[in-house]
CHARMM internal coordinates of N, CA and C (Angstrom, degrees):
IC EDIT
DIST 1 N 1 CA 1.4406
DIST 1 CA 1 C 1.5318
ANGL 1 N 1 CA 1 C 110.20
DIST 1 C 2 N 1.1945
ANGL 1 CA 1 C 2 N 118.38
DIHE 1 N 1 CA 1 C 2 N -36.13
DIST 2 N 2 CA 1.4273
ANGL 1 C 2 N 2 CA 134.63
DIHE 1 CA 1 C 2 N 2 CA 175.74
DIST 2 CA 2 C 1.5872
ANGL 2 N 2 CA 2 C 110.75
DIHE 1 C 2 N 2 CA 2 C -57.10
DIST 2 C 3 N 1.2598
ANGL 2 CA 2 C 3 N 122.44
DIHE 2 N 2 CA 2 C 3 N -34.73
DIST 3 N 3 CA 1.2516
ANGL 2 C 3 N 3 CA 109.34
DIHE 2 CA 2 C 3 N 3 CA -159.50
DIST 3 CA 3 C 2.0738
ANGL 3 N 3 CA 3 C 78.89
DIHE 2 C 3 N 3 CA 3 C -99.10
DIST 3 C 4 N 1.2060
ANGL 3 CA 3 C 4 N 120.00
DIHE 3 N 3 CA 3 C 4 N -32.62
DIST 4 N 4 CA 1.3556
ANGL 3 C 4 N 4 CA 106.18
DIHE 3 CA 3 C 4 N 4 CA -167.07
DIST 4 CA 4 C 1.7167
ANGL 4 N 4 CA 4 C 107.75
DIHE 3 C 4 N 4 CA 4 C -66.38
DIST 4 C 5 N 1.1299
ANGL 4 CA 4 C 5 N 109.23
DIHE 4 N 4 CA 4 C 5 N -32.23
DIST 5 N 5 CA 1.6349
ANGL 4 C 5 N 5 CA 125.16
DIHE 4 CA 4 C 5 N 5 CA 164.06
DIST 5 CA 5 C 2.0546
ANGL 5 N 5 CA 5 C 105.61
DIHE 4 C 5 N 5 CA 5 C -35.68
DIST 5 C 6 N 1.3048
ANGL 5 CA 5 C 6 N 107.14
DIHE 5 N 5 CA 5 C 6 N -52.59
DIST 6 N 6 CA 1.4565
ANGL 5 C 6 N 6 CA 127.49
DIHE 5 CA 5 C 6 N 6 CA -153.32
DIST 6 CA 6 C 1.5419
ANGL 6 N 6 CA 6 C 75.07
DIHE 5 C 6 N 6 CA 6 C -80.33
DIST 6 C 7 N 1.1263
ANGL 6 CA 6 C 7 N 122.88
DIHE 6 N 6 CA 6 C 7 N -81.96
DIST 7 N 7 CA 1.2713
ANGL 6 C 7 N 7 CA 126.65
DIHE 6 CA 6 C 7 N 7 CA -166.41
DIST 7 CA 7 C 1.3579
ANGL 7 N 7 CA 7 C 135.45
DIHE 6 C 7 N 7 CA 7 C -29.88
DIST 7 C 8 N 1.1738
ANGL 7 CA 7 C 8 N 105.04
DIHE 7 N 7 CA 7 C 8 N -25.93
DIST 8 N 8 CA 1.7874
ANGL 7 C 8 N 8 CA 131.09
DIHE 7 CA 7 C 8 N 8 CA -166.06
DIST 8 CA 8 C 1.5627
ANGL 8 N 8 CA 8 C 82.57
DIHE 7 C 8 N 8 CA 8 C -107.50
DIST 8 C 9 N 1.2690
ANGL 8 CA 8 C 9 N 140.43
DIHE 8 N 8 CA 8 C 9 N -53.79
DIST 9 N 9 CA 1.5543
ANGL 8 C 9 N 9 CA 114.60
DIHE 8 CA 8 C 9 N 9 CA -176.64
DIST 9 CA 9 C 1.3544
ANGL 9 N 9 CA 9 C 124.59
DIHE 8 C 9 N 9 CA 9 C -74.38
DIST 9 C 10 N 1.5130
ANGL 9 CA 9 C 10 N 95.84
DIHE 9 N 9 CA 9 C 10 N -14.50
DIST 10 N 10 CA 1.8742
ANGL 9 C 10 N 10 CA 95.71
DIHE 9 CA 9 C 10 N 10 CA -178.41
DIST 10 CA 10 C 1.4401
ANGL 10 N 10 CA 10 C 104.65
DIHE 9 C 10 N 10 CA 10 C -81.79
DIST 10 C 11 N 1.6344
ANGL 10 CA 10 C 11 N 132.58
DIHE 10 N 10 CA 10 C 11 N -22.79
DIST 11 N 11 CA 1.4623
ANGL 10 C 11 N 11 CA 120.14
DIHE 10 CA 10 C 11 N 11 CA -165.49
DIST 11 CA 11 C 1.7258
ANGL 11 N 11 CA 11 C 91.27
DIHE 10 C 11 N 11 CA 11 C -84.75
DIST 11 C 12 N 1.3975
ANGL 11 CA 11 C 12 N 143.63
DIHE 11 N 11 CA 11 C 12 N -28.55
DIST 12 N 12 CA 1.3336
ANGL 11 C 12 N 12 CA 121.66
DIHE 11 CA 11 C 12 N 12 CA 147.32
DIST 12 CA 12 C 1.8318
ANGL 12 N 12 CA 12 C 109.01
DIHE 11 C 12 N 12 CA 12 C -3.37
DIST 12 C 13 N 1.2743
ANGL 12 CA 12 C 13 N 99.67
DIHE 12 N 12 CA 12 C 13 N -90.33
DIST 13 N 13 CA 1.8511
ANGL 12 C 13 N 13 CA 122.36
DIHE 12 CA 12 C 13 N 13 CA -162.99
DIST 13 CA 13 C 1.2341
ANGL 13 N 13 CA 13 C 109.12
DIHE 12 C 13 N 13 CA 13 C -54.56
DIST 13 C 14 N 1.7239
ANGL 13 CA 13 C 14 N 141.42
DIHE 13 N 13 CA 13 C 14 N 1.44
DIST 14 N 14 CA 0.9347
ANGL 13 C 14 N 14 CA 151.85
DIHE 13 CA 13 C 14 N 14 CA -150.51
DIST 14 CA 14 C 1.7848
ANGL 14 N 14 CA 14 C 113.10
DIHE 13 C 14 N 14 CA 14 C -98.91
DIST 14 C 15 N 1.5646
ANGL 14 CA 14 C 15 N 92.38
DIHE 14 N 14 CA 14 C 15 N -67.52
DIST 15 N 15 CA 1.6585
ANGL 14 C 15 N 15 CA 115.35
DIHE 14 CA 14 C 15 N 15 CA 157.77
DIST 15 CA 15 C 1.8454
ANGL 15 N 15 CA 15 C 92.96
DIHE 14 C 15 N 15 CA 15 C 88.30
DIST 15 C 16 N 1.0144
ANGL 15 CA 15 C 16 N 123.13
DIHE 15 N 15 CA 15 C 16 N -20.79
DIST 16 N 16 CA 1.5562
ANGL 15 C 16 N 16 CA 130.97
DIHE 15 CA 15 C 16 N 16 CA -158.72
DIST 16 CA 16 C 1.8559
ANGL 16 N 16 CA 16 C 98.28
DIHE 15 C 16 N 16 CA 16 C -85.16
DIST 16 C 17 N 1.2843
ANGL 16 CA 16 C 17 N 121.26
DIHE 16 N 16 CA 16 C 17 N 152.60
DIST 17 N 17 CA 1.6442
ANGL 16 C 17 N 17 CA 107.43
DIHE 16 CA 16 C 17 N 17 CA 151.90
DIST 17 CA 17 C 1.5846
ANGL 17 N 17 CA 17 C 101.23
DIHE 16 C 17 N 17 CA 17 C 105.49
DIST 17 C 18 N 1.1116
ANGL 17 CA 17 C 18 N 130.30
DIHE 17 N 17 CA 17 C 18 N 131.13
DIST 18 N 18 CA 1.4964
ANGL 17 C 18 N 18 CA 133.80
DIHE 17 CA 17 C 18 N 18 CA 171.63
DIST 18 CA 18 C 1.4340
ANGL 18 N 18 CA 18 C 114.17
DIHE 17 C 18 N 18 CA 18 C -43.04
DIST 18 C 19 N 1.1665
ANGL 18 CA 18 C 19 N 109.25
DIHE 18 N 18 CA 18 C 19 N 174.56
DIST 19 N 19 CA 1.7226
ANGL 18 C 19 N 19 CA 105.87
DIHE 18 CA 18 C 19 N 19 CA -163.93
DIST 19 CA 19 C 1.8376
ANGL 19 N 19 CA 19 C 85.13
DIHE 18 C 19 N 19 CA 19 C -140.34
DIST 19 C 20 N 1.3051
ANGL 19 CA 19 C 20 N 94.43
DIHE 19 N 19 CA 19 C 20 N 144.86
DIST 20 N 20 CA 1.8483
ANGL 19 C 20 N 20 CA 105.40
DIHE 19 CA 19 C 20 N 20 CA 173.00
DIST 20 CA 20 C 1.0914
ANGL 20 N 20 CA 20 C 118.80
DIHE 19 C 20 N 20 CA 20 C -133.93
DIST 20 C 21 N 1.5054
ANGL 20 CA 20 C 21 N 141.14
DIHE 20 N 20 CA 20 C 21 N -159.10
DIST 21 N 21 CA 1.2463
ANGL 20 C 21 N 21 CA 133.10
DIHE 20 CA 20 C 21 N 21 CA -155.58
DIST 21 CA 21 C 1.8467
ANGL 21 N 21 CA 21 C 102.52
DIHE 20 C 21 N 21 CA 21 C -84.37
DIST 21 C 22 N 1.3883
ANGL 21 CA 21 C 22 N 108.40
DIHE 21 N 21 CA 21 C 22 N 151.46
DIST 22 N 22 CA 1.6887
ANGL 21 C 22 N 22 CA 111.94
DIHE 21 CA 21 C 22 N 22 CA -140.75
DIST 22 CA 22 C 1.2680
ANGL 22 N 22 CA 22 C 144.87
DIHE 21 C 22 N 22 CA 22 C 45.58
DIST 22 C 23 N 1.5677
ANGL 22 CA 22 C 23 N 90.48
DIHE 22 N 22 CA 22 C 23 N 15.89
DIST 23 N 23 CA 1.7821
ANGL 22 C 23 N 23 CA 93.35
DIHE 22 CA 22 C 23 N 23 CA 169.44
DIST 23 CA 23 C 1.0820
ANGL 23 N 23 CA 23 C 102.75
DIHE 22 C 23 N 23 CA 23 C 105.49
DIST 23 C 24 N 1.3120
ANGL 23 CA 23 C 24 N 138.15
DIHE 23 N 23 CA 23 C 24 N -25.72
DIST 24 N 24 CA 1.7070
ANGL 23 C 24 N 24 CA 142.47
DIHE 23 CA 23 C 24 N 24 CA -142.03
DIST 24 CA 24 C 1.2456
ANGL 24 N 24 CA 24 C 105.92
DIHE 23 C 24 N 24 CA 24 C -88.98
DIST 24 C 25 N 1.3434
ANGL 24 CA 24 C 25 N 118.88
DIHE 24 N 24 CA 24 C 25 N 179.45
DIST 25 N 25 CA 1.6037
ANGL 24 C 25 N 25 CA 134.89
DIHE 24 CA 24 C 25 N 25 CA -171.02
DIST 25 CA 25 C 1.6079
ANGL 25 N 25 CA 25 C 94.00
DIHE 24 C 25 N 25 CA 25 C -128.09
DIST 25 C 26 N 1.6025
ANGL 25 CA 25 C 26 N 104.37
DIHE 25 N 25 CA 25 C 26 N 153.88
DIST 26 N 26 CA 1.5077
ANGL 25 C 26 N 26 CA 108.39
DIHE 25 CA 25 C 26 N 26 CA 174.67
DIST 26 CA 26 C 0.9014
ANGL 26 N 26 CA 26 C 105.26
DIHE 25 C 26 N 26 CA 26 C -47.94
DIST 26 C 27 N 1.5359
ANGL 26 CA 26 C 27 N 126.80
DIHE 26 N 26 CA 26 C 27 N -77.39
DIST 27 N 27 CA 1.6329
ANGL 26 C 27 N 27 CA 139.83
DIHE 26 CA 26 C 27 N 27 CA -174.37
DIST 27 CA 27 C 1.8736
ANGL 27 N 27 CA 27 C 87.97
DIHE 26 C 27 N 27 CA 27 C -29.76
DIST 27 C 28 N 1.3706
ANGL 27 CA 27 C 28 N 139.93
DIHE 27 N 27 CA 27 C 28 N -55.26
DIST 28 N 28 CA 1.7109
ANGL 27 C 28 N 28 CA 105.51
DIHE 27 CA 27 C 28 N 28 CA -177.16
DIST 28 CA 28 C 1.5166
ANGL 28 N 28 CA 28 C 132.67
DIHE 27 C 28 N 28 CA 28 C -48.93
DIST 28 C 29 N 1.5175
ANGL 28 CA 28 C 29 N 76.27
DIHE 28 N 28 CA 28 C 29 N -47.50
DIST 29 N 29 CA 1.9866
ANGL 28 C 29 N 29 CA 104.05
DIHE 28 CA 28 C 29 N 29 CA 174.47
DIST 29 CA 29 C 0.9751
ANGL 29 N 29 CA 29 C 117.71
DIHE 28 C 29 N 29 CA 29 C -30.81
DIST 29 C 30 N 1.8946
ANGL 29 CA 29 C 30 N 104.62
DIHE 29 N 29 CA 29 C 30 N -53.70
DIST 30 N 30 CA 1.7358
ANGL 29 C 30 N 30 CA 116.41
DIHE 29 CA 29 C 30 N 30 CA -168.74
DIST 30 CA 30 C 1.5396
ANGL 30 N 30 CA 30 C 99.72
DIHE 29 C 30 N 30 CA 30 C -79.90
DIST 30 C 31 N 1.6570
ANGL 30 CA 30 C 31 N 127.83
DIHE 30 N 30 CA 30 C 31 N -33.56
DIST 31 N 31 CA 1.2672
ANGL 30 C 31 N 31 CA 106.87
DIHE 30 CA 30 C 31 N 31 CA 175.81
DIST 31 CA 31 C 1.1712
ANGL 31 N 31 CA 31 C 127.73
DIHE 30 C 31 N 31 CA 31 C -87.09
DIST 31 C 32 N 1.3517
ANGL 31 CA 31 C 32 N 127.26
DIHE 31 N 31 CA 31 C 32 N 26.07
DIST 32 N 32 CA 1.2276
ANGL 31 C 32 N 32 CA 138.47
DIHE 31 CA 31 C 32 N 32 CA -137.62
DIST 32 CA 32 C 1.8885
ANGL 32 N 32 CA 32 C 85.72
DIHE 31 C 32 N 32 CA 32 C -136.95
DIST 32 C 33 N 1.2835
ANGL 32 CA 32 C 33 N 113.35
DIHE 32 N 32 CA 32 C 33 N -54.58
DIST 33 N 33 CA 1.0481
ANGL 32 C 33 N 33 CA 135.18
DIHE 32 CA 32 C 33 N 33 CA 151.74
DIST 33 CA 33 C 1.3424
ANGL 33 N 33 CA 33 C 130.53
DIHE 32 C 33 N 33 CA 33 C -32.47
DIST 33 C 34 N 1.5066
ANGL 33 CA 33 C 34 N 121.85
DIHE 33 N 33 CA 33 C 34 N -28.12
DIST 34 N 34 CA 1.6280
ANGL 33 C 34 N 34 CA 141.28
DIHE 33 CA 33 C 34 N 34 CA -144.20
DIST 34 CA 34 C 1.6772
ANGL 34 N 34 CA 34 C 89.32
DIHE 33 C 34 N 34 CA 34 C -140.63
DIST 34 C 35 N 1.1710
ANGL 34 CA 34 C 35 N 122.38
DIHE 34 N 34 CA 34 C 35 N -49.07
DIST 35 N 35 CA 1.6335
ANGL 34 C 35 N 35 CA 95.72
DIHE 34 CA 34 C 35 N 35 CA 167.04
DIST 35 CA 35 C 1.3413
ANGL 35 N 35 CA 35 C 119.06
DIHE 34 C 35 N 35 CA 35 C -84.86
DIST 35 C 36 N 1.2309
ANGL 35 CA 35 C 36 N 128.01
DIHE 35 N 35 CA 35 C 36 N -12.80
DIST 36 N 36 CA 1.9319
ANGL 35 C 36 N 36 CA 109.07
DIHE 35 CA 35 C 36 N 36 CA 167.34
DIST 36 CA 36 C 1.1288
ANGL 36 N 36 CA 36 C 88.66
DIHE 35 C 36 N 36 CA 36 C -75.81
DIST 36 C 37 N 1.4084
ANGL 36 CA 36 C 37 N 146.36
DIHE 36 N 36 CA 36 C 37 N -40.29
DIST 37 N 37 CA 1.5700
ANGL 36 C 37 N 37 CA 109.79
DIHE 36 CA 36 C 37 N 37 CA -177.70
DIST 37 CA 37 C 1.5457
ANGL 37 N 37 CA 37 C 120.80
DIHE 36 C 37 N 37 CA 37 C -70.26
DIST 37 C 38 N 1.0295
ANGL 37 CA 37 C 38 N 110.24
DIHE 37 N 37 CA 37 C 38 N -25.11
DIST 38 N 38 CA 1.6098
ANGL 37 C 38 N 38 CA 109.72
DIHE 37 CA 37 C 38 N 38 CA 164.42
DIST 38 CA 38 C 1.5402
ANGL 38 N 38 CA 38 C 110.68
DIHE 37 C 38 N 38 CA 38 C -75.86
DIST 38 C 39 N 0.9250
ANGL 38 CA 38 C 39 N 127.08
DIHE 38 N 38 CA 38 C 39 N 10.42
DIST 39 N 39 CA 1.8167
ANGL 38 C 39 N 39 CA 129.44
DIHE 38 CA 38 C 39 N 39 CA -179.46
DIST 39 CA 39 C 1.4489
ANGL 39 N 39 CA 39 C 98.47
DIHE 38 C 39 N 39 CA 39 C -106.54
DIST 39 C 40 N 1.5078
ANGL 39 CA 39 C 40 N 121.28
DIHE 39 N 39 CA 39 C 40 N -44.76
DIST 40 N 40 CA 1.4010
ANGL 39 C 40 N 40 CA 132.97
DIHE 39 CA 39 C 40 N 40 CA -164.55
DIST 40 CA 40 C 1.4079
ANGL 40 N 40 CA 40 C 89.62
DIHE 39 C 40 N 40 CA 40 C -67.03
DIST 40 C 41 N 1.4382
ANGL 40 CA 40 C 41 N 118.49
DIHE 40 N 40 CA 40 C 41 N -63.21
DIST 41 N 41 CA 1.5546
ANGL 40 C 41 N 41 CA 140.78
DIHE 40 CA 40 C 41 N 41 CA -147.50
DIST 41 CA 41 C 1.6454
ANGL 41 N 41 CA 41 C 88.12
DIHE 40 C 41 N 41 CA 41 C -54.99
DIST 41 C 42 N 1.2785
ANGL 41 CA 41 C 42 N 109.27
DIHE 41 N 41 CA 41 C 42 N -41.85
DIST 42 N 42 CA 1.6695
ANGL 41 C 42 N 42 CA 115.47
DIHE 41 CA 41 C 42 N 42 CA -128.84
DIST 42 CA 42 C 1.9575
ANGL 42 N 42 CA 42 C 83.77
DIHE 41 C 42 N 42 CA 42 C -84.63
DIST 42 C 43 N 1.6720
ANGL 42 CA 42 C 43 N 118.96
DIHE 42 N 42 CA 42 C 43 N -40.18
DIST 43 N 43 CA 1.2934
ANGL 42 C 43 N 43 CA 134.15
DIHE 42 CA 42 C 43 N 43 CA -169.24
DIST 43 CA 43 C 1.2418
ANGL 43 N 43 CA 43 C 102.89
DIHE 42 C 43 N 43 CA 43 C -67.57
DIST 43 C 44 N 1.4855
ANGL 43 CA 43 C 44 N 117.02
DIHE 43 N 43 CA 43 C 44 N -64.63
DIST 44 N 44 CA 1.9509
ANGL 43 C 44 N 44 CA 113.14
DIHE 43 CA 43 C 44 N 44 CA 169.93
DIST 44 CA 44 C 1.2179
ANGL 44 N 44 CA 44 C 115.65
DIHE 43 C 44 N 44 CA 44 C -27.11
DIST 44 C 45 N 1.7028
ANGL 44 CA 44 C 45 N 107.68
DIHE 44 N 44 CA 44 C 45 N -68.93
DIST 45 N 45 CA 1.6132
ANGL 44 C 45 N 45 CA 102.92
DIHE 44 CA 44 C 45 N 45 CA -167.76
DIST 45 CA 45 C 1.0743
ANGL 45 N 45 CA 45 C 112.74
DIHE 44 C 45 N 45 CA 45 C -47.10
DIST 45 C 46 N 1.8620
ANGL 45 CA 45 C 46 N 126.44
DIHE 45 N 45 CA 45 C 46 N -26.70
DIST 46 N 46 CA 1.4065
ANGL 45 C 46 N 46 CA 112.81
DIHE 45 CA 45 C 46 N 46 CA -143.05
DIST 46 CA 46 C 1.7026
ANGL 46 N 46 CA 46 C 93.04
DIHE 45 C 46 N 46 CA 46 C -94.19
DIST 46 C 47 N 1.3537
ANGL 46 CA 46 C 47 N 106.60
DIHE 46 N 46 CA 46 C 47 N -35.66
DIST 47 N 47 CA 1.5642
ANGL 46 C 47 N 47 CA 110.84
DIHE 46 CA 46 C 47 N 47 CA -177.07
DIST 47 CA 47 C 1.3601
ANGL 47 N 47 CA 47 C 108.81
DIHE 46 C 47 N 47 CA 47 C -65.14
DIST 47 C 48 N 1.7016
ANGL 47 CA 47 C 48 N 129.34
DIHE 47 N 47 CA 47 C 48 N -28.74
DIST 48 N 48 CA 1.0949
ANGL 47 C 48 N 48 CA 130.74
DIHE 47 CA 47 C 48 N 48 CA -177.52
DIST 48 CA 48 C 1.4639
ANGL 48 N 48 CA 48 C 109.64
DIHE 47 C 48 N 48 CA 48 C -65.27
DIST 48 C 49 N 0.9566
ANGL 48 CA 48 C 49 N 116.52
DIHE 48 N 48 CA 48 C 49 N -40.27
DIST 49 N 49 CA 1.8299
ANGL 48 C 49 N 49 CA 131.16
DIHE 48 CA 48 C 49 N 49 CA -174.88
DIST 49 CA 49 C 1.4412
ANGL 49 N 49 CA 49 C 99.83
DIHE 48 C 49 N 49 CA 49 C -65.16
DIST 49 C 50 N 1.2212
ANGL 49 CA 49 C 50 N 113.90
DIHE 49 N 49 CA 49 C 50 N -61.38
DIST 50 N 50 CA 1.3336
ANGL 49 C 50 N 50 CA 126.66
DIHE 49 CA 49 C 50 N 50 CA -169.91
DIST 50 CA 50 C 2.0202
ANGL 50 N 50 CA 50 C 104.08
DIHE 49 C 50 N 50 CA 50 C -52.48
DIST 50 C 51 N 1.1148
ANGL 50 CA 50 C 51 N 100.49
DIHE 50 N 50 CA 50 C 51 N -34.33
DIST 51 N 51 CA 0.8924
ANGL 50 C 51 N 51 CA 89.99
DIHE 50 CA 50 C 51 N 51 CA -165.88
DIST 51 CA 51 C 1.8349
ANGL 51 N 51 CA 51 C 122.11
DIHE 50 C 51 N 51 CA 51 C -98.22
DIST 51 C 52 N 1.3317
ANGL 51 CA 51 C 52 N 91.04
DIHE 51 N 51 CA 51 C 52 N -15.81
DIST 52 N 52 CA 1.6174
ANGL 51 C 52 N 52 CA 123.71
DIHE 51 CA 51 C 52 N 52 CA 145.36
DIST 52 CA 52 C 1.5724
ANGL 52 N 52 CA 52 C 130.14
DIHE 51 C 52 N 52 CA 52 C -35.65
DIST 52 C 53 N 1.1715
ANGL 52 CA 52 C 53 N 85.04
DIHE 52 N 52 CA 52 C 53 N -34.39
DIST 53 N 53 CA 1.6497
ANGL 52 C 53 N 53 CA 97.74
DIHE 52 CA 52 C 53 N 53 CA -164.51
DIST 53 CA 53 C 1.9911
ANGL 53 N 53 CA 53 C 110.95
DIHE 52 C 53 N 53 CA 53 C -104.15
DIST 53 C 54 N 1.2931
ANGL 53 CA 53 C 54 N 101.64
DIHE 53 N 53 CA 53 C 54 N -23.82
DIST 54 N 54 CA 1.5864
ANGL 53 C 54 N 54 CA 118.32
DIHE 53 CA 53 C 54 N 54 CA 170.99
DIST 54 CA 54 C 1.7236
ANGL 54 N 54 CA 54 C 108.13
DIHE 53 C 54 N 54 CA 54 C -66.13
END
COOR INIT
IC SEED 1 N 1 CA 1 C
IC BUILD
């Protein structure tokens, strides 16, 4: 998630590459894309554990 974080602020500084809805570049899309799945991923496990442990 960390590096998709990095990724999405560096295509800001880039200036190069088509632009889509909010301004963004694919490369945001896809990391944009890559941390809700690491948000989703990250919430399951935690509820799964949690709920593991009851």
């Amino acid at each position: 998630m960390l590096y998709s974080l990095g990724r999405f602020g560096l295509e800001f500084l880039r200036g190069d590459g088509a632009r889509y809805l909010f301004n963004w570049t694919s490369a945001q899309w896809s990391s944009m894309g890559m941390i809700v799945i690491a948000l989703v991923s990250a919430a399951v496990l935690t509820l799964s554990t949690r709920t593991a442990k009851n």
